[in-house]
N, C-alpha and C positions, 0 to 999 in steps of 0.2 A: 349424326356426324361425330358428336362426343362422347365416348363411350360411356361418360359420370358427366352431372350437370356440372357444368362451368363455371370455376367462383374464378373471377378477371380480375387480378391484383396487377397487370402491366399497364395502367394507363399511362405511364410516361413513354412508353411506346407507340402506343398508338390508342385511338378510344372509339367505341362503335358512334356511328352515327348517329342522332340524336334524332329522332322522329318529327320533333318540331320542323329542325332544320332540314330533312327530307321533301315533307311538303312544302318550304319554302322555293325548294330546289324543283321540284316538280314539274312545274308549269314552262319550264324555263329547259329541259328536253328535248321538248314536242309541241307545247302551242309556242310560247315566245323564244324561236330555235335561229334567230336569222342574226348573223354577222352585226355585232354592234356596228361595224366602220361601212358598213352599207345606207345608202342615201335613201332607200325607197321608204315609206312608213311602217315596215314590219324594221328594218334595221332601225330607225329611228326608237320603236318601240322598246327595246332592246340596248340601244345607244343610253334611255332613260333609265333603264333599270343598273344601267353598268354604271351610270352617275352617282343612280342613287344610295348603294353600296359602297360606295369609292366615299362618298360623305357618310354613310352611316360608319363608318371604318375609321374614318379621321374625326368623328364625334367621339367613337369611342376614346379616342387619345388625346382627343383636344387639340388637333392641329388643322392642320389647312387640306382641302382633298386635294387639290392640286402637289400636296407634296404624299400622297401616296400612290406607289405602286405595285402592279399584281403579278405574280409570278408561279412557279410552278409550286414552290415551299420553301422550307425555310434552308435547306440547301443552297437554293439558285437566290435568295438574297441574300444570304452570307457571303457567297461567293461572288457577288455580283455588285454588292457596295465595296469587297475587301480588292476585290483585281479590276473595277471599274474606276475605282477612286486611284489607284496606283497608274492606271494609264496616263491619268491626264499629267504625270509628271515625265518629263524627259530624264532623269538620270536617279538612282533608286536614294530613298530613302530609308529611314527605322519606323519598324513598329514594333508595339507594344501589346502583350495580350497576357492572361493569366494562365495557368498552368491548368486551370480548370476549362478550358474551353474542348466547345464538340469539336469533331473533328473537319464542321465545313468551314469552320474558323482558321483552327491550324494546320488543312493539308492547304489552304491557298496561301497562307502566309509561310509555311514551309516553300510552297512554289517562291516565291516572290525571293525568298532567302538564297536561294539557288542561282538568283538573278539578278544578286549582288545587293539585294535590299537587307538590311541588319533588322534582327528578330532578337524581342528581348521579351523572355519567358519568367513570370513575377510570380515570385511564392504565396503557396497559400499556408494560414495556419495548421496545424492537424486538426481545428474541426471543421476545415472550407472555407471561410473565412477570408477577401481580402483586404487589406488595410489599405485605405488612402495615402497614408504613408508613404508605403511601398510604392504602391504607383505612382507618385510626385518624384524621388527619388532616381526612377526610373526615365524619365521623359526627359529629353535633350531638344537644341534648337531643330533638328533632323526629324524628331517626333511627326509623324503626322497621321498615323492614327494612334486610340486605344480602343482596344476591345474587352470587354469585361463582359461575362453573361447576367444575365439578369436571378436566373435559375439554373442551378448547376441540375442537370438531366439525370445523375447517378445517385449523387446523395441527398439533392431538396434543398440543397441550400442556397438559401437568400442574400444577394448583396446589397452595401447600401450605394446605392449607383445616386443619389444625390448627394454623399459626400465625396464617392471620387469626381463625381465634375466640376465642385467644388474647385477643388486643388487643378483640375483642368482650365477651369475658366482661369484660374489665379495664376496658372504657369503663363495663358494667354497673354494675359494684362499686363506681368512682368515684360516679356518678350516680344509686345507690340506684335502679336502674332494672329492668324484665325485659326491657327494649330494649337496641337491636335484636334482630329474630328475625334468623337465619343460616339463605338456604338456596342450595340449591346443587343444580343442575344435574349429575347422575348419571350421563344415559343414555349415554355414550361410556365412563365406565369399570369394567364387572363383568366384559371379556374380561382386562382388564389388571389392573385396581389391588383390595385386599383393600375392598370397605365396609363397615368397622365403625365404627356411629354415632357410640358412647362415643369412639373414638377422633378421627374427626373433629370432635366438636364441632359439627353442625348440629342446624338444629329444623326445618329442611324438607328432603327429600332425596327427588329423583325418579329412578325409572326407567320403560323403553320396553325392550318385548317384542321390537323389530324392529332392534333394534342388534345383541343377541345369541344369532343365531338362533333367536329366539323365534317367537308369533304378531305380526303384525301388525294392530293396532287393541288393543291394550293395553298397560295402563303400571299403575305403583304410584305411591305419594304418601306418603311415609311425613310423620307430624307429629307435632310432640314429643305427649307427654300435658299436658295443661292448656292447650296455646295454643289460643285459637279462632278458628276460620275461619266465614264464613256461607258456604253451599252456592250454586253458578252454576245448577244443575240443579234445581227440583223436581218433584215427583212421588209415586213412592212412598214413598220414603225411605230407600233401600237405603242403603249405606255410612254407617248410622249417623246418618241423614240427610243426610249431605255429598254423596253423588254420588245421585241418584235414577237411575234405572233396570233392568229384569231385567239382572243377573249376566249376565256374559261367562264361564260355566262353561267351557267349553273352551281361552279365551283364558288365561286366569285359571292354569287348569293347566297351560299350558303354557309362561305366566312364569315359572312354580315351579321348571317345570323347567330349562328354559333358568339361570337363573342359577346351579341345584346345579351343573349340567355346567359353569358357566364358573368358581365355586368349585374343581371337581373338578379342570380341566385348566388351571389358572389359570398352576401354574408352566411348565409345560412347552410351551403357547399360545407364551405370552412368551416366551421365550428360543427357540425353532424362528422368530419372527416377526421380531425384534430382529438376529438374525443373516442373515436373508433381506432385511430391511429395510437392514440397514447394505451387506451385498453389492451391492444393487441401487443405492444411491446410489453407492456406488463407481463403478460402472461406469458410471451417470451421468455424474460428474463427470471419469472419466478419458475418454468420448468427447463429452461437450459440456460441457467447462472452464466457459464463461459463465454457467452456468444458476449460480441461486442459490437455496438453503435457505430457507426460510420458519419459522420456528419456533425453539424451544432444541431443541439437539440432544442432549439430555443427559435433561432433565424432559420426556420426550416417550413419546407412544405408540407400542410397538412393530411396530404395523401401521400408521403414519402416515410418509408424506413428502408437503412440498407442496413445489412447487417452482416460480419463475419461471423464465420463457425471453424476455429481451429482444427486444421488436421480433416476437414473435410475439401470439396472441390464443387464450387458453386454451380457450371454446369451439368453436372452429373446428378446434385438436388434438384433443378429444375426439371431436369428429364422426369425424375423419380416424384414429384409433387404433379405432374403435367400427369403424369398416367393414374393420379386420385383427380383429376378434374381443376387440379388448380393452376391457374396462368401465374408463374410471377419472372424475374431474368435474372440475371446474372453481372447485369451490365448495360452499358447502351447496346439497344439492340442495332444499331448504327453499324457498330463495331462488332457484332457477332459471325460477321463472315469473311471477316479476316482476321488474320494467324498474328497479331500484336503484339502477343502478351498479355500479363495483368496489365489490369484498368489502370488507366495515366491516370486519371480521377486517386483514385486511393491511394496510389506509391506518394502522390503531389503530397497528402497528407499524413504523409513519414510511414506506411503500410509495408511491411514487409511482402516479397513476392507471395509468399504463400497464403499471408495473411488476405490479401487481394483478390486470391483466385478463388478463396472459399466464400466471396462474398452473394448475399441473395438479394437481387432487391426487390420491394414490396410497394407498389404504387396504388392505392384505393379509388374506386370505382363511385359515381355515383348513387347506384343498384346496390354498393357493400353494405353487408350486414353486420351484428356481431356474430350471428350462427353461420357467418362464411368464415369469418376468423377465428373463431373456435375452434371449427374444424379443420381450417389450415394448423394451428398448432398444435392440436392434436396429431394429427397426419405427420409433420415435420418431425416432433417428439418420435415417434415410432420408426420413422426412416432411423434418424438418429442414434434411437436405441437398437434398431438393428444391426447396423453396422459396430458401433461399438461394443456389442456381445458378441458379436461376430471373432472368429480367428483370423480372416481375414483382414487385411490392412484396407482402407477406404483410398480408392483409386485418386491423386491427391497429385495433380501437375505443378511443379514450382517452377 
């Protein structure tokens, strides 16, 4: 299928399935294949496993299963706490989110803006970076949500989401309020970072099956207890009535499991990637000095590097690395198939157009090696060096 073997530096994209969690998923096909909300003892059978998932899921977060929900990904619960949480208000309110959010954050609060609800967009530093600060400064009596991502998806970088709920709970307190809710954007980090709810201080918290070797087409939506959402979906009533549809039994199982094993191999992931990550920038930067870091390099994920290349054009090294065997983007791959622009991501962090569109990004695999990254910057150096011996200009969109 690949003309050269494949070295997969996209895992922010998407991650293959993890063999464990296939066979967990297995059984759950073809022998235990029956409608969890069916009364007879195969649905029963079935009904136990979707239990028991739905608690192995809220163990991993420390919260209550009863306040989780299963959905199609991280999409449909972004979208599903930010326009389900707005229904139940009769006349629009403000929200608040950072400039670093995906796009299932900002095109429903764009929607909501449209429809007289006020949207207040908070700077980040130029290395990603948001201040608590900023966020408090931001919130009004009208506040009622914030969204802050947990993991920014382009550049790896980490927030400290328990000092901005900090300042949330503290605007609370001052203004006799249960405003704003706090949620936060999950699906980049259960390979890396511990989620426990209690300690972050959220009342929304999503995950996505396909970030960490999971299935693909499920996610979770955890919500505090007491807050309420009106459902996007109805129908049967499934999820307590919040999501309507038959159970993603298989899918379902094998978010459960995907996260034990990123629980499981959490320390050791990290520090094998961190020092593969740190190695490969080096050798970046000691064979194309120019290139420049995107992100903090410090509050950062350890299988994340983005990096610009002046005077080049990021989709067009990807093409040209894709046809030596190597996966890496350009950007979210979210946003690759529409016509935006540079990455909101990089301009938020003072990026010049051009500077944005030459960016690569480089996300590490469990499977990476350092003889995959040697040869990616080998490979990369030679593109490089081609075009810049070249008389021609490197094809270079601003």
């Amino acid at each position: 299928m690949f003309k050269h073997r494949l070295i997969y530096l996209d895992t922010a994209s998407a991650t293959a399935l993890d063999p464990r969690v296939y066979s967990a998923m297995k059984p759950y096909w073809s022998r235990y294949f029956a409608n969890p909300a069916s009364l007879h003892q195969a649905g029963l059978v079935s009904a136990q496993a979707l239990a028991t998932a739905r608690q192995t899921v809220a163990d991993y977060l420390v919260v209550r299963s009863d306040e989780i929900f299963f959905t199609s990904g991280g999409t449909e619960s972004l979208n599903g706490a930010i326009l389900g949480l707005a229904k139940t208000f009769s006349t629009p309110r403000h929200l608040v989110i950072s400039a670093l959010e995906h796009e299932a954050v900002l095109a429903p609060c764009r929607l909501l803006e449209q429809q007289g609800w006020k949207l207040t967009i908070i700077p980040t530093d130029s290395t990603g970076l948001i201040s608590a600060k900023t966020v408090a400064m931001a919130l009004t009596p009208e506040t009622v949500l914030v969204a802050i991502t947990a993991v920014n998806n382009e550049i790896g970088t980490i927030q400290n989401l328990p000092e901005i709920a900090k300042v949330i709970r503290q605007f609370r307190v001052k203004n006799q309020s249960s405003y704003p809710y706090f949620l936060t954007d999950a699906c980049q980090a259960p390979r890396a970072l511990e989620l426990k709810v209690p300690q972050l201080g959220v009342d929304f918290l999503v995950l996505n099956g396909s970030k960490i070797y999971g299935p693909k087409g499920v996610g979770a939506l955890f919500v505090r207890r007491g807050i309420k959402i009106e459902p996007l979906l109805l129908g049967g009533g499934q999820e307590k009535g919040l999501r309507s549809g038959t159970s993603n039994l298989p899918g379902i199982i094998g978010l459960a499991k995907a996260l034990q094993i990123c629980q499981q191999e959490r320390e050791k992931e990290t520090k094998k990637l961190a020092s593969l990550r740190d190695y490969f920038l080096t050798e970046l930067k000691r064979q194309i000095p120019d290139l420049l870091v995107n992100g903090d390099l410090v509050s950062r994920l350890p299988s994340n590097l983005n990096i610009s290349l002046a005077g080049f054009l990021g989709e067009q090294l990807v093409i040209e690395l894709s046809a030596k065997g190597i996966a890496c983007s350009a950007g979210s791959a979210c946003s690759a198939l529409t016509d935006k622009g540079p990455s909101g991501t990089l301009l938020a962090l003072g990026l010049k157009p051009e500077l944005a569109n030459s960016a690569l990004r480089f996300s590490l695999d469990r499977k990476t090696t350092k003889a995959d990254l040697k040869f990616t910057v080998k490979t990369l150096v030679k593109i490089i060096t081609k075009y810049r011996q070249s008389e021609f200009n490197f094809p270079l969109v601003v």
